[in-house]
Each structure stands twice: as C-alpha cells, then as structure tokens.
N, CA and C of each residue as an Amber inpcrd file, in Angstrom:
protein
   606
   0.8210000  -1.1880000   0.0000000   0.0000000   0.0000000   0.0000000
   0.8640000   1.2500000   0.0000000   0.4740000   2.5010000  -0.3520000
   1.2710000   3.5310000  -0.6410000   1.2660000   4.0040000   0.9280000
   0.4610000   4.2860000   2.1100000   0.4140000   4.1010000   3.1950000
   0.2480000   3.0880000   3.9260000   1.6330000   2.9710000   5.2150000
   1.5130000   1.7090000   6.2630000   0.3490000   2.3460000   6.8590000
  -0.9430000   1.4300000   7.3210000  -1.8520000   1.5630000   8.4540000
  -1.5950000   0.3240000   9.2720000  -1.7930000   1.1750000  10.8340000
  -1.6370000  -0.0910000  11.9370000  -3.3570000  -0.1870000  12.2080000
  -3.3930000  -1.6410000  12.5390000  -4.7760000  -1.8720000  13.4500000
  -4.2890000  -2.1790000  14.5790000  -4.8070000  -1.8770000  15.4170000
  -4.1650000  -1.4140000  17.1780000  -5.6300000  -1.8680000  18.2030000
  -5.2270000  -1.9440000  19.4150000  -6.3970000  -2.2340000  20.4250000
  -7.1510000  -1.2400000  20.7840000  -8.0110000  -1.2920000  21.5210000
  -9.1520000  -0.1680000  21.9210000  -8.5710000   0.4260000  23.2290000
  -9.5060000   1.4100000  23.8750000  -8.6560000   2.1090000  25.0070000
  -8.6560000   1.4890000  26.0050000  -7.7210000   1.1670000  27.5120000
  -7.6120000   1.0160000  28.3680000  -8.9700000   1.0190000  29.6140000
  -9.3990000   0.1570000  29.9640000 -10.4420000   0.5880000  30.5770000
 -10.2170000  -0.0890000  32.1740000 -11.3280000   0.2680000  33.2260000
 -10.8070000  -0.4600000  34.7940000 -11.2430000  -1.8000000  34.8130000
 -10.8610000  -2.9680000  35.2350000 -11.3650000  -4.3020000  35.0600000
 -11.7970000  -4.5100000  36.6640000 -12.8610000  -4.9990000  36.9150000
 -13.6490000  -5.5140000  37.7130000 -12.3870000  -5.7230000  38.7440000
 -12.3170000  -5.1520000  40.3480000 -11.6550000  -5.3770000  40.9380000
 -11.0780000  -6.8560000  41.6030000 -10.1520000  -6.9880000  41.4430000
  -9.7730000  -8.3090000  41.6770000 -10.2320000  -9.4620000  43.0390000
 -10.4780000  -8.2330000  44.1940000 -10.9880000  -8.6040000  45.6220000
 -12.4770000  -8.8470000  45.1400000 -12.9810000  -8.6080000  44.6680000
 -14.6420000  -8.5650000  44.0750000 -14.7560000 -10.1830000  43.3320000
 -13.9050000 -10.7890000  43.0980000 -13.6430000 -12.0820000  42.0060000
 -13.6640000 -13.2630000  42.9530000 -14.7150000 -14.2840000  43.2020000
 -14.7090000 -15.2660000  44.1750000 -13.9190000 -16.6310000  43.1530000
 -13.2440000 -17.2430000  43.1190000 -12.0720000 -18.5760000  42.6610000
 -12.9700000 -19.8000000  42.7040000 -13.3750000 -20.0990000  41.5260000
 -14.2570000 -21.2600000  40.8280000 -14.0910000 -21.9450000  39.6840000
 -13.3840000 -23.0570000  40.0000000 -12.4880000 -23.5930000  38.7780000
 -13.3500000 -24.4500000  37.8160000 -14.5680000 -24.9680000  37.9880000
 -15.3530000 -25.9420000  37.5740000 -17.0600000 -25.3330000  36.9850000
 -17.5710000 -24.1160000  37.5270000 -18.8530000 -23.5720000  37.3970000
 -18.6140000 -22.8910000  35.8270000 -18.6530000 -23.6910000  34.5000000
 -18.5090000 -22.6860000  33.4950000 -20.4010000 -22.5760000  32.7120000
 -21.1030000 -23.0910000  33.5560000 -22.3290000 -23.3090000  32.6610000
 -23.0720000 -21.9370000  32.2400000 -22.6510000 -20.7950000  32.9140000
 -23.1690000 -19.6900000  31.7830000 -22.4840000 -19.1480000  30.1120000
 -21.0410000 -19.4910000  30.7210000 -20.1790000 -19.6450000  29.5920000
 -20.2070000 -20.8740000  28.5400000 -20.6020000 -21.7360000  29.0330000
 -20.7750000 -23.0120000  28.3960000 -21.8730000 -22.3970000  27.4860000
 -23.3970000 -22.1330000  28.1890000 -24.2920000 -22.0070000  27.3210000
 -24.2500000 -20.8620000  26.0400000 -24.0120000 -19.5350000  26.8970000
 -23.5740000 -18.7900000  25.7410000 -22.5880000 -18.8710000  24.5810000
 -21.4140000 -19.9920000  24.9130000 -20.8270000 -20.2740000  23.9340000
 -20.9530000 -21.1160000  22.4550000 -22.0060000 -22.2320000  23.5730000
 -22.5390000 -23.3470000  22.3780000 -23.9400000 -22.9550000  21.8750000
 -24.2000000 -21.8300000  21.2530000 -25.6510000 -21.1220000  20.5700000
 -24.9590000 -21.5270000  19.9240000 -26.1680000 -22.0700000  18.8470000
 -26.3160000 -22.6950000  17.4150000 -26.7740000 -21.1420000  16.4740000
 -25.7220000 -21.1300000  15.2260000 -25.6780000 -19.9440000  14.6980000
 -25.0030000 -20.5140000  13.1780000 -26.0180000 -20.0680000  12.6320000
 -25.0930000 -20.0180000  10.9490000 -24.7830000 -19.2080000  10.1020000
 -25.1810000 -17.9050000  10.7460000 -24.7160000 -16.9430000   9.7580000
 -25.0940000 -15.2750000  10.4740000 -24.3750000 -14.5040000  10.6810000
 -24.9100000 -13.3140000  10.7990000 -24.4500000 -11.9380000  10.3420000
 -24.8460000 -10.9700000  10.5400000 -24.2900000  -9.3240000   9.8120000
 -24.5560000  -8.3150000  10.8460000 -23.5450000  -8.3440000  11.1120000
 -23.0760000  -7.2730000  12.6180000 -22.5930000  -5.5550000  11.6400000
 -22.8320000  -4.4650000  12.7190000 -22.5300000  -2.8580000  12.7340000
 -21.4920000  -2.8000000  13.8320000 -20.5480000  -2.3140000  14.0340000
 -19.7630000  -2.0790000  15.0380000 -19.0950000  -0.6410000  14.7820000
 -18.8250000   0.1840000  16.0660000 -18.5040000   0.8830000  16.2390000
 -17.1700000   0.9550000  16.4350000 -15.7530000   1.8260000  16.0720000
 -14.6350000   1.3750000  16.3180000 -13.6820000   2.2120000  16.4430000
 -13.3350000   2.7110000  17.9750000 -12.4020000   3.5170000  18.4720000
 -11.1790000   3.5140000  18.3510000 -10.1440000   3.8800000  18.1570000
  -8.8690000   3.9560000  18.8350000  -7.7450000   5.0300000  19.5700000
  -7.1720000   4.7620000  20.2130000  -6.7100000   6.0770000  21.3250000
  -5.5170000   5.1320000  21.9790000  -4.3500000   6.1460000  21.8060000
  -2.8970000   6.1570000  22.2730000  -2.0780000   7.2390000  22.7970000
  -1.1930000   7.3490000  22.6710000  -0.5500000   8.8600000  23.4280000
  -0.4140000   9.7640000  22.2660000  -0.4770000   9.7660000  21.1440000
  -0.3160000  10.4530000  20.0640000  -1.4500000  10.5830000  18.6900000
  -2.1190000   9.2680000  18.9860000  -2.8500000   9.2150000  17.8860000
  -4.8110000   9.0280000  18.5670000  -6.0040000   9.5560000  17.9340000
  -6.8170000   8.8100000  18.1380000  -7.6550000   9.2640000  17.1310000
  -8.8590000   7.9540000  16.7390000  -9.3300000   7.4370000  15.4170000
 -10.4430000   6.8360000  15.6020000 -11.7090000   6.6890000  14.8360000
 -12.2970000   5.8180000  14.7180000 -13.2560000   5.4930000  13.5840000
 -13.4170000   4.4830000  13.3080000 -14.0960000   4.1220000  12.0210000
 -15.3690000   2.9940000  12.1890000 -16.3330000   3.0060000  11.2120000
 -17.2090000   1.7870000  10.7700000 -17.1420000   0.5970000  10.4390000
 -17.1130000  -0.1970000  11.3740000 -17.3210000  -1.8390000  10.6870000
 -18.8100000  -2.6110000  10.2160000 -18.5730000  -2.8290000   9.1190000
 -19.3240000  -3.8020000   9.2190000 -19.5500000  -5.4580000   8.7600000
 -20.1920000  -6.4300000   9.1200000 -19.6580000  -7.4760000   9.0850000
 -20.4440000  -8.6370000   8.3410000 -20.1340000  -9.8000000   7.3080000
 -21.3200000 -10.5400000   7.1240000 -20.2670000 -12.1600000   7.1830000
 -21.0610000 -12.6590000   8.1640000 -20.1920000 -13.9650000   8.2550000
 -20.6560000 -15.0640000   7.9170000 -20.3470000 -16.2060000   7.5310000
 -20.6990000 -17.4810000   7.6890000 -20.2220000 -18.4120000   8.6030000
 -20.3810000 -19.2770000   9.4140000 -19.8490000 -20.1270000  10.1460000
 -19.1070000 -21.2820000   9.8920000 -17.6000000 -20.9190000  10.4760000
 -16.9630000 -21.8790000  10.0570000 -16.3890000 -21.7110000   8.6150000
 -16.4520000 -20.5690000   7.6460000 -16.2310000 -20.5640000   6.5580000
 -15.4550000 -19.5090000   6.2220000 -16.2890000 -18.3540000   6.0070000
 -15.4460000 -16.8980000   5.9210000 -16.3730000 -15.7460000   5.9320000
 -15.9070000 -14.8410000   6.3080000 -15.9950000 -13.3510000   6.8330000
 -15.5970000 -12.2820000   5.9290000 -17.1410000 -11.1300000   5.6450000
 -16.5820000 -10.4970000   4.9980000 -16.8010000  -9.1060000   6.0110000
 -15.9230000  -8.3150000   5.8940000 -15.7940000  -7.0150000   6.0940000
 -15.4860000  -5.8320000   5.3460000 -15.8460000  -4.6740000   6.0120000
 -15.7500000  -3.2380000   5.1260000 -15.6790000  -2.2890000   6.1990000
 -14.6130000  -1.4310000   6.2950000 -14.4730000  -0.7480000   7.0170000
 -14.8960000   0.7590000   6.2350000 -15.4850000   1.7210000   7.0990000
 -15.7760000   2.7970000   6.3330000 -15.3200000   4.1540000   7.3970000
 -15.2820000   5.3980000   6.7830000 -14.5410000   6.6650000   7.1280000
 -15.5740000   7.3820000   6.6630000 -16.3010000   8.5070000   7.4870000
 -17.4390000   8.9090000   6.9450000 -18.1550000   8.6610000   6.4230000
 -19.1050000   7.5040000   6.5220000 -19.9190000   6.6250000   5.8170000
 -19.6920000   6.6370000   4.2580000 -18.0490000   6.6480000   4.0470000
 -17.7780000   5.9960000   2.7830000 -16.9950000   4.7500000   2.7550000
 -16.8820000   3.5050000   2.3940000 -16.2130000   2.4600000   2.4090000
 -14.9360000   2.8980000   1.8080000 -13.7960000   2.0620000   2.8790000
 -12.4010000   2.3010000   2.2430000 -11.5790000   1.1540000   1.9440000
 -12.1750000   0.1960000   3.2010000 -11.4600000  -1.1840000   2.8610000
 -12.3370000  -2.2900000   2.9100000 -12.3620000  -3.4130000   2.1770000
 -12.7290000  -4.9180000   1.9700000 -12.5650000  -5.5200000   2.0230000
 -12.5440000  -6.6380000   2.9680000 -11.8130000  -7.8360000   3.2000000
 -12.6220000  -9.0960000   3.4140000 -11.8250000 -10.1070000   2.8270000
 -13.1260000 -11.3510000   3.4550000 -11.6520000 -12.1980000   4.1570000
 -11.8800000 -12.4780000   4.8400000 -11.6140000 -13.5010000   6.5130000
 -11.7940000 -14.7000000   6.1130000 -10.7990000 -16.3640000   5.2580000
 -11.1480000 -17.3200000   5.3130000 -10.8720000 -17.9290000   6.4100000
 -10.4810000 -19.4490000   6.4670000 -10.2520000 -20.3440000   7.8550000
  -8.7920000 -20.1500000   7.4810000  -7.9110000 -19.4280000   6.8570000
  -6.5040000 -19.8930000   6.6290000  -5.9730000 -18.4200000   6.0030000
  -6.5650000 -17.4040000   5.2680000  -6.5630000 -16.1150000   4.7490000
  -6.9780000 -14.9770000   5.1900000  -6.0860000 -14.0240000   4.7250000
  -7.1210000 -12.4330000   5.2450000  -6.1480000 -11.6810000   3.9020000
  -8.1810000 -11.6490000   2.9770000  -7.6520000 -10.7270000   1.6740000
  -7.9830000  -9.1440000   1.5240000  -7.6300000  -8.5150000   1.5200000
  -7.9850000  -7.3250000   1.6020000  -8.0600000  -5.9050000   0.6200000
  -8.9770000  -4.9680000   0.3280000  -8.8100000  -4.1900000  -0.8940000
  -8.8960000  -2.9940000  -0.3910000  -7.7150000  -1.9250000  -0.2120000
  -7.8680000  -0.7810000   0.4360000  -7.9660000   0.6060000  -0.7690000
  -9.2520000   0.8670000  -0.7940000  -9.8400000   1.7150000  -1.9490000
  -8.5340000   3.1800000  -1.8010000  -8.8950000   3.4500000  -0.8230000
  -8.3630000   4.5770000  -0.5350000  -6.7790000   5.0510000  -1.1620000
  -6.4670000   4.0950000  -0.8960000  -4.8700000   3.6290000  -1.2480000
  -4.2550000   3.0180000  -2.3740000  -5.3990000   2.3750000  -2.8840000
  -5.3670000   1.4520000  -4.2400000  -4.5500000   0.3860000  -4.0530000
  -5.2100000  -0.3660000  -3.4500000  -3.6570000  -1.5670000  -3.2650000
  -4.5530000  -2.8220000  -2.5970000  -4.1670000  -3.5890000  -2.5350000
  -4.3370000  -5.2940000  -2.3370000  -3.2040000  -5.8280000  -1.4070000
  -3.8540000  -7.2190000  -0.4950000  -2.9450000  -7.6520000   0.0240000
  -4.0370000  -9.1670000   0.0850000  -2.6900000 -10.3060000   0.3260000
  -3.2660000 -11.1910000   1.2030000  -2.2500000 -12.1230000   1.7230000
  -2.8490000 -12.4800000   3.6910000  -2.1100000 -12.7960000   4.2810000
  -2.7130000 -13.7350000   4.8940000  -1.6540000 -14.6120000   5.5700000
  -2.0240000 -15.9090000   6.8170000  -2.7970000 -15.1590000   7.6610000
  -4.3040000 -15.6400000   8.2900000  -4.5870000 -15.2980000   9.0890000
  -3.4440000 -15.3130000  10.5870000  -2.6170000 -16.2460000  10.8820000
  -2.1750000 -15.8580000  11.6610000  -0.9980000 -14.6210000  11.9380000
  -0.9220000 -13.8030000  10.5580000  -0.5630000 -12.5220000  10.6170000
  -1.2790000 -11.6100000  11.3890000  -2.6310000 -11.9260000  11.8760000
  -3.0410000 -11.0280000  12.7570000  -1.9560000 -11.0170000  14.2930000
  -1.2710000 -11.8330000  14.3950000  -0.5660000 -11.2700000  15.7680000
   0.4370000 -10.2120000  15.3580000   0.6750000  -9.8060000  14.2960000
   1.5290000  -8.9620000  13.9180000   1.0090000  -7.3030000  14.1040000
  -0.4520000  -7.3400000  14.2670000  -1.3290000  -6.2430000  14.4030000
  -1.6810000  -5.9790000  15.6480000  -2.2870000  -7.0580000  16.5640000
  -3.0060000  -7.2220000  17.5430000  -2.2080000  -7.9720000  18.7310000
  -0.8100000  -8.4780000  17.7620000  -0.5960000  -8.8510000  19.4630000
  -0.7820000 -10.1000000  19.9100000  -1.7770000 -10.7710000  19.0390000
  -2.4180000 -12.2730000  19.2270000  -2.7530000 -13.1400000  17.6490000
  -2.2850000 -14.2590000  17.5930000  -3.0230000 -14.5750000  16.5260000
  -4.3570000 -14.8220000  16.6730000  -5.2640000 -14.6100000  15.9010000
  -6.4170000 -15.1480000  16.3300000  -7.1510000 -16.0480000  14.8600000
  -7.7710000 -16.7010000  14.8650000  -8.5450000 -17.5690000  14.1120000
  -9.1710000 -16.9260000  13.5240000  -9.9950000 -18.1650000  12.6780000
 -11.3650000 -17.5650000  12.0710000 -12.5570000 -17.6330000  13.2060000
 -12.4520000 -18.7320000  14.1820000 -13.2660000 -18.6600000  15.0800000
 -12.9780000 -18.2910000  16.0760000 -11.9220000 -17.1260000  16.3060000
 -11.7220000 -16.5100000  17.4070000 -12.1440000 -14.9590000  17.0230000
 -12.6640000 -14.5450000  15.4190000 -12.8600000 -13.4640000  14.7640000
 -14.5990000 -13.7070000  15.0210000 -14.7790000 -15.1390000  14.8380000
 -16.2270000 -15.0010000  15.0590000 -17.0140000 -14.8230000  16.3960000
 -16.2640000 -15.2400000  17.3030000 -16.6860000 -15.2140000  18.6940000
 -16.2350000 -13.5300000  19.0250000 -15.6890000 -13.0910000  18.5950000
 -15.0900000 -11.9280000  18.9270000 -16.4870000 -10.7660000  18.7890000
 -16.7830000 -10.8750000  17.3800000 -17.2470000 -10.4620000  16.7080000
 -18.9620000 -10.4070000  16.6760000 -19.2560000 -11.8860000  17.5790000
 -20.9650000 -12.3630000  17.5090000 -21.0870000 -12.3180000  19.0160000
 -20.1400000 -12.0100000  19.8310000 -20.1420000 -11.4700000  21.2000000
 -20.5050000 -12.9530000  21.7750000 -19.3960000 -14.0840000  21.5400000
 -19.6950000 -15.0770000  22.2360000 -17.9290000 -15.3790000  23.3560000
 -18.2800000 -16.2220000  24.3270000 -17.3140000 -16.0480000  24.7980000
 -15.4370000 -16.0210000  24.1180000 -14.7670000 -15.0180000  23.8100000
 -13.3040000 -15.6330000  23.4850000 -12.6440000 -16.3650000  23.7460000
 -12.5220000 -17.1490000  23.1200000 -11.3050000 -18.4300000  23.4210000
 -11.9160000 -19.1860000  24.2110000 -13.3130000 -19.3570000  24.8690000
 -13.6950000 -20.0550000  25.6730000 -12.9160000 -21.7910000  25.6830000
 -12.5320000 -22.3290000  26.9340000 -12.2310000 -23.4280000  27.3150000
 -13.0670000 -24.1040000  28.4070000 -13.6460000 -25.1900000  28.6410000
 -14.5610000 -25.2350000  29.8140000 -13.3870000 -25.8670000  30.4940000
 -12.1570000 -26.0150000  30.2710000 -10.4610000 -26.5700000  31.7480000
 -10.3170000 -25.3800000  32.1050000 -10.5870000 -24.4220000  31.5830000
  -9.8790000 -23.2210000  32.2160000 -10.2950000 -22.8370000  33.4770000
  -9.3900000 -22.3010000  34.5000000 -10.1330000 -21.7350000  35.3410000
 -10.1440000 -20.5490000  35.7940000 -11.8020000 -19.9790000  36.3560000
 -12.4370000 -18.6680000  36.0880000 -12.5130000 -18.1300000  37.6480000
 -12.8520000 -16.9390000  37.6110000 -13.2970000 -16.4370000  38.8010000
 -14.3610000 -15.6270000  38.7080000 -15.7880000 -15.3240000  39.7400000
 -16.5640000 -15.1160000  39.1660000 -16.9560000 -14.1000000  40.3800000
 -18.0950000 -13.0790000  39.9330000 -18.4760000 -11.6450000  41.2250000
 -20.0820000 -11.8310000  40.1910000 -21.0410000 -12.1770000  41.1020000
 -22.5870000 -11.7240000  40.8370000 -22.6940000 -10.2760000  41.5030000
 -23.2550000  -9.5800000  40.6920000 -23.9570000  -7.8020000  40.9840000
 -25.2580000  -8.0470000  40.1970000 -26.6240000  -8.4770000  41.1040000
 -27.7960000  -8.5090000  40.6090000 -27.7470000  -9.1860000  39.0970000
 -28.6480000  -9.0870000  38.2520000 -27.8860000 -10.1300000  37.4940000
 -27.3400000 -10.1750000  36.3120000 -26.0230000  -9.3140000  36.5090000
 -24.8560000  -9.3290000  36.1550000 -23.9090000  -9.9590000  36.7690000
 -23.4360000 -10.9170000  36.2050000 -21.8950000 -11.7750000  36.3980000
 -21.1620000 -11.4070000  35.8350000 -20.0620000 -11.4630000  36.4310000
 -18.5370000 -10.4340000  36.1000000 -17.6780000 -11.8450000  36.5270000
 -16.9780000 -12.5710000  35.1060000 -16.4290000 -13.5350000  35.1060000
 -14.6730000 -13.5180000  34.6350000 -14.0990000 -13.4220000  34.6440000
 -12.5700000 -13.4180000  34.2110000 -11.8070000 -14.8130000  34.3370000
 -10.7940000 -14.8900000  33.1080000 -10.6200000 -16.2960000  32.7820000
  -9.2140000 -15.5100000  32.5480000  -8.0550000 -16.4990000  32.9510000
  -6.6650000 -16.3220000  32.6500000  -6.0620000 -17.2870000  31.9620000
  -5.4700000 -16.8340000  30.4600000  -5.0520000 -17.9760000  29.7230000
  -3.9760000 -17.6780000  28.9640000  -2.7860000 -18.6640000  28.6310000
  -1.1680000 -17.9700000  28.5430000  -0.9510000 -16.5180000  27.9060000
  -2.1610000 -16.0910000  26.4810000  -1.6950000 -15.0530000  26.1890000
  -2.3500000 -13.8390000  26.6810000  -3.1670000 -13.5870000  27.4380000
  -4.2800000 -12.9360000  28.0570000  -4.7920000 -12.8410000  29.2430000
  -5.5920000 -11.8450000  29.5410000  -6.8180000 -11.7830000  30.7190000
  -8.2160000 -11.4010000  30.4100000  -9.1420000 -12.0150000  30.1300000
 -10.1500000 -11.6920000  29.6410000 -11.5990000 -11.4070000  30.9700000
 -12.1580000 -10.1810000  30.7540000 -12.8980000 -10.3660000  31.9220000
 -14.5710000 -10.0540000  30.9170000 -15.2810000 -11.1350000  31.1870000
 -16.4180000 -10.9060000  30.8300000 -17.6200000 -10.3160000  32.1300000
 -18.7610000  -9.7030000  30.9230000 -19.6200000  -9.3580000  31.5060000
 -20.9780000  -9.9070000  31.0540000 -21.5150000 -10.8230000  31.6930000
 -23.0440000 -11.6050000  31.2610000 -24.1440000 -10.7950000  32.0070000
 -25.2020000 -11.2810000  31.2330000 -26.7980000 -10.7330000  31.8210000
 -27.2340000 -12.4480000  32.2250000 -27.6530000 -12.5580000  33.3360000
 -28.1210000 -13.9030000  33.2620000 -29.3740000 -14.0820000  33.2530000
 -30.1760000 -12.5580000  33.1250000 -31.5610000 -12.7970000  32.6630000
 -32.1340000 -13.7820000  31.3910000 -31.2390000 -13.0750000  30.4940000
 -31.1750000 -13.4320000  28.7230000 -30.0740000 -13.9500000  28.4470000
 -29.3580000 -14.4660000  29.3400000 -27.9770000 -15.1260000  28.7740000
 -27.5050000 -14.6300000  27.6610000 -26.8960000 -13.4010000  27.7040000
 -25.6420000 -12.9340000  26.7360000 -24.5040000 -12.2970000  27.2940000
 -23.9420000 -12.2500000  26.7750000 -22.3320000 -11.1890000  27.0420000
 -22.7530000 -10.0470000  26.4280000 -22.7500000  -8.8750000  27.3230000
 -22.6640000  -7.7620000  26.8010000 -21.4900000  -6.7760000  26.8020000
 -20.2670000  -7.4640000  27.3350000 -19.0930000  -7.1050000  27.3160000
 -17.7530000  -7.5950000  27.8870000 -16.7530000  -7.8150000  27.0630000
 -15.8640000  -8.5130000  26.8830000 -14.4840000  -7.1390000  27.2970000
 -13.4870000  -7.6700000  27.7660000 -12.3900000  -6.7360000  28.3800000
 -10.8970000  -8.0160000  27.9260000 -10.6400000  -7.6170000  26.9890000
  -9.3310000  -8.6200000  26.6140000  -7.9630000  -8.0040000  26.6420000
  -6.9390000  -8.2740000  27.9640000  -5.3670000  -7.5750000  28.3610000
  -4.6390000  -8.5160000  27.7520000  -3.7220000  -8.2720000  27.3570000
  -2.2770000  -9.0010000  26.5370000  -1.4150000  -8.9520000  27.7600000
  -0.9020000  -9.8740000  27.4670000   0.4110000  -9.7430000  28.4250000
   1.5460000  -8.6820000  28.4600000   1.4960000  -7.5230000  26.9710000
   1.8470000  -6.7360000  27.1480000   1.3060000  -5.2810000  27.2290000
   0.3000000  -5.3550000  28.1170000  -0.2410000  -4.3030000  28.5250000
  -1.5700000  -3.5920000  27.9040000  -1.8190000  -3.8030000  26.6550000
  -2.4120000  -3.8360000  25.6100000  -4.2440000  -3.9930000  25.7670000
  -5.0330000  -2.9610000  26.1090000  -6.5070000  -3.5830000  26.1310000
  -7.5860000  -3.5610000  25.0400000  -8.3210000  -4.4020000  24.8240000
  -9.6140000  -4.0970000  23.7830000 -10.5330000  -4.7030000  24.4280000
 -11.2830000  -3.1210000  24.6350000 -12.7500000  -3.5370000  25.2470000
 -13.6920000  -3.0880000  24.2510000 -14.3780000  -4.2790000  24.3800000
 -15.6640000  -4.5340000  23.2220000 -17.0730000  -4.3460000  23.8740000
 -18.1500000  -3.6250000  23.6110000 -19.2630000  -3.9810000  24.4130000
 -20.5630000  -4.3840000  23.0640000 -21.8920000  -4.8890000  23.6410000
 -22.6440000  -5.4330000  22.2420000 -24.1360000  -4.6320000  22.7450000
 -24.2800000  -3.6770000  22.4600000 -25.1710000  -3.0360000  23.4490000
 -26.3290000  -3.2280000  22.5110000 -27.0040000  -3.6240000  21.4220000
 -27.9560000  -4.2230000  20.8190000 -28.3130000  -5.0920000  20.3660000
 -28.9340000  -6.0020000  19.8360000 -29.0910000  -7.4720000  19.0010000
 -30.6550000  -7.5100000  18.8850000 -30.2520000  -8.3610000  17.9720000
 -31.6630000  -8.5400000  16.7600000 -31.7760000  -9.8970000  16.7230000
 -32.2420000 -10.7210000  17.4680000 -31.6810000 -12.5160000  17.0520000
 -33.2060000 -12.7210000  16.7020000 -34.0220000 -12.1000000  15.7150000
 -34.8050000 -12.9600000  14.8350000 -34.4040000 -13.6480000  13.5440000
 -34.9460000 -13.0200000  12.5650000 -34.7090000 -14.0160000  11.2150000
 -33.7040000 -14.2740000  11.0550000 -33.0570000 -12.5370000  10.4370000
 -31.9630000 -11.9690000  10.3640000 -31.0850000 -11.8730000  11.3360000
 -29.5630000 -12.7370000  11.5710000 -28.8980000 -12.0990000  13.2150000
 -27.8260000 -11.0050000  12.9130000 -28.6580000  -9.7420000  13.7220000
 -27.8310000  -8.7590000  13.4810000 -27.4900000  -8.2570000  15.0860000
 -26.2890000  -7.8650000  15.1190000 -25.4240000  -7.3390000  16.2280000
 -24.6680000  -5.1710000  15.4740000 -25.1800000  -5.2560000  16.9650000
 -24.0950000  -3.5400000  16.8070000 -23.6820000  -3.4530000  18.0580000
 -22.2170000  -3.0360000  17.9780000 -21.6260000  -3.4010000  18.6130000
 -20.6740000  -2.2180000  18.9620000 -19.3790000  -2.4240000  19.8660000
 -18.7470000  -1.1160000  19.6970000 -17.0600000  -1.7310000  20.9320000
C-alpha cells in the first residue's frame, strides 16, 4: 500500500476489581451455554475507536459472516467504504480503496497487528459477542452484581474479563489484556436474534 496503516487495540479501561472475584475452577455453565448457541450466519454494525498517546481514530465496521467458513468485512470513514476484506479459515484478503492496493495474508498474521493470533473462530466469537477463546479446563473467577456476572478467565496469552446478563444469557461485554499491557474492550449493546442475526456493537 502507498500508506503503512496499523490496526491497534481499543482504550484502556478499569477491570472488575480483583478482591470482588470469588475462585471457581469448575462452574462454566453460563459460559458453556452462551458459547454453544447454534448460529449459521450473521451481519453485525460495530462501532470502532482507537486512542494512544499520540494518535486517536475511529471508524465503521461492518460485518457478514458465515460459520466456520469466511468473513466479509468493510471498514468505512465517513460513511464511505475504504477497505474490503473477506476472513477465510486460513486467509485475510484485503482491498484498500483509498490507497489502491491489495494484500493477502495468513490469518495468523493477525498477531503482527493485535498482538495475538487469532482464528477464524476466534474473529467469530469476537465479533458475535460469544465467549473468546472459551475453554470449559480453564479456570475462572466469578463476582454476581444482581444479574450481572462479572467472570474473568486467565489464559497464557491474556486476561479476559467478561460481563453476562443472566436474565437473557448474553455477554454484553468482553475486556481482553495481553500480556503486554495492551486492552480491547468490546461492548454489544444491541441485538436482533430474529430471522436476520444482526449485532451492533462497539
């Protein structure tokens, strides 16, 4: 591309105090359930910040996936589209209008951006606001506040602290730390799960 662009994490935010977190290595059944929804396809809006000591930005996503297959995206800058990409199980192709230029790479080039490699089904869980990386060995620690559960899971490359409704069983927000300091907090503050599954997100 005639310009390098970085994709970078979201801003720093406070994570659920650690004294607040009761040590429960075996209770994953809200995570369990929200993880294993049966889903074949959906088209998410997301909102998309970024902020550092020098730079801050934000742009339009939007998303149409298939499960298990591939992902397309379009990022836009004043509700004009600039880039296109579709997300296979093994690829990430991309068409940056703006710039005039093409690329395509190993998905696991995303740790080169983010810090982490992540999958195709770690783009989809990310993305359809289901748990990340969920493992039911892992072990969690968990704080009920009415009914909100505030769950955090520690796993070699990360700290992830979720936030469930256990009225309606969803995640409405996800808090993911790198081991090097690094945060992206995601929240899913709408959904549409009739015909059509649509998510907006931010």
């Amino acid at each position: 591309c005639a310009k390098k662009n970085t994709v970078a994490s979201l801003p720093n935010v406070p994570a659920l105090p650690e004294d607040t977190l009761n040590a429960n290595k075996s209770d994953h059944h809200e995570l369990d359930s929200i993880h294993e929804q049966d889903w074949h396809w959906y088209y998410g809006k997301y909102s998309v910040s970024y902020e550092d000591n020098s730079r801050k930005f934000g742009f339009k996503l939007s998303l149409k996936c298939t499960k298990d297959s591939a992902a397309n995206a379009i990022i836009s800058f004043a509700a004009i589209p600039f880039v296109n990409s579709l997300i296979t199980k093994d690829s990430l192709l991309f068409l940056n209008k703006k710039d005039r230029c093409f690329g395509v790479y190993p998905v696991e080039r995303t740790k080169k951006f983010l810090g982490i490699a992540l999958t195709l089904k770690n783009l989809e869980e990310l993305f359809l606001g289901l748990p990340l990386g969920h493992e039911p060995h892992q072990d969690i620690q968990r704080a009920l506040e009415g009914d909100t559960l505030h769950i955090q899971c520690i796993a070699e490359e990360w700290k992830i602290n979720y936030k469930l409704l256990t009225s309606d069983k969803r995640n409405v927000r996800q808090r993911i730390t790198l081991t090097d300091g690094r945060s992206m907090y995601v929240t899913y503050p709408e959904w549409n799960t009739d015909k059509w599954a649509i998510v907006t997100g931010k």
